[in-house]
N, C-alpha and C positions, 0 to 999 in steps of 0.2 A: 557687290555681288561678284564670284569669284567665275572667272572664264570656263567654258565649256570645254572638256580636254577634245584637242581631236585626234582622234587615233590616224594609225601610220598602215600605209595598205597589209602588211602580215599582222599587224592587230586586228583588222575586220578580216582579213581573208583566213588566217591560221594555220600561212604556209611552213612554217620554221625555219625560212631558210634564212631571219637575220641573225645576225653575228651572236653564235650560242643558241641561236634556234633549234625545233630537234629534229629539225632535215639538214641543217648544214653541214656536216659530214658527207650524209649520204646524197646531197646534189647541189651543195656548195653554197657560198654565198650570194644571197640577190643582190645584183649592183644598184636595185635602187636603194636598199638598205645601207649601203656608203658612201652613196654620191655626194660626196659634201658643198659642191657646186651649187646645191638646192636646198641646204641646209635650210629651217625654216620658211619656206614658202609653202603658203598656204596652212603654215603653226605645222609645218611638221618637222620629223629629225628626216635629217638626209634627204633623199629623194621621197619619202613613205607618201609624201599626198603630193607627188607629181609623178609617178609611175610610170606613167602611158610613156613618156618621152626618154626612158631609157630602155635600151636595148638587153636583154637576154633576163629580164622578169619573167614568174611566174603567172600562167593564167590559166584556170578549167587546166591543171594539172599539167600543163605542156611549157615549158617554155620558149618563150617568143624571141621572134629574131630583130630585125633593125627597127625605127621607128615608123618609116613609111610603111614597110610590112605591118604592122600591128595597130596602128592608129585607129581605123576603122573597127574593129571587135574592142579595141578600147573604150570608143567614143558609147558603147552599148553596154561596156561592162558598169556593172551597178555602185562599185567603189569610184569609179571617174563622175558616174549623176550624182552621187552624194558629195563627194566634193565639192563640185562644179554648185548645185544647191549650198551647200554650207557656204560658201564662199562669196556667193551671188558676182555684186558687182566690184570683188575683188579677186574673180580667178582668172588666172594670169594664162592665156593664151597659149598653144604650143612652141607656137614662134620666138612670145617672150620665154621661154623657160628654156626654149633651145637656144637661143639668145646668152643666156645665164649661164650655161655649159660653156659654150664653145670661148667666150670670153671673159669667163667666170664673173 
């Protein structure tokens, strides 16, 4: 049986703004979209299914500032439950995934 694809947070959300999306022009590239530090965690490309923990994403149209700023309206937004659910007893904590960054 072939794996469940899981989508990357601008595939549920329909923000455009990964590399060749069609807001990236007009408000540039999302760094979750390139964080390669995250590459595959949680089955995704780049940062797409670890979000929350990078800094100037898009959310409800605004983009957000650092992590401790925005964690909180993360932890409620609907793309972090469905991971967080897909994932169960394999989603990887803030700490670990800030972890993965800082020391790649």
């Amino acid at each position: 049986m072939p794996k469940k694809s899981k989508l990357n947070c601008w595939e549920t959300t329909k923000c455009g703004r990964e590399r060749g999306g069609t807001h990236e022009q007009a408000m540039g590239v999302c760094p979750a979209s390139v964080e390669v530090r995250l590459n595959e965690v949680h089955g995704g490309k780049n940062a797409g299914r670890a979000c929350w923990v990078i800094a100037g994403t898009m959310c409800d149209g605004t983009v957000q500032g650092s992590f401790a700023k925005k964690l909180a309206s993360c932890k409620v937004c609907g793309f972090y439950k469905q991971v967080e659910q897909e994932e169960g007893g394999d989603f990887f904590s803030s700490t670990v995934l800030l972890k993965k960054i800082k020391f790649g």
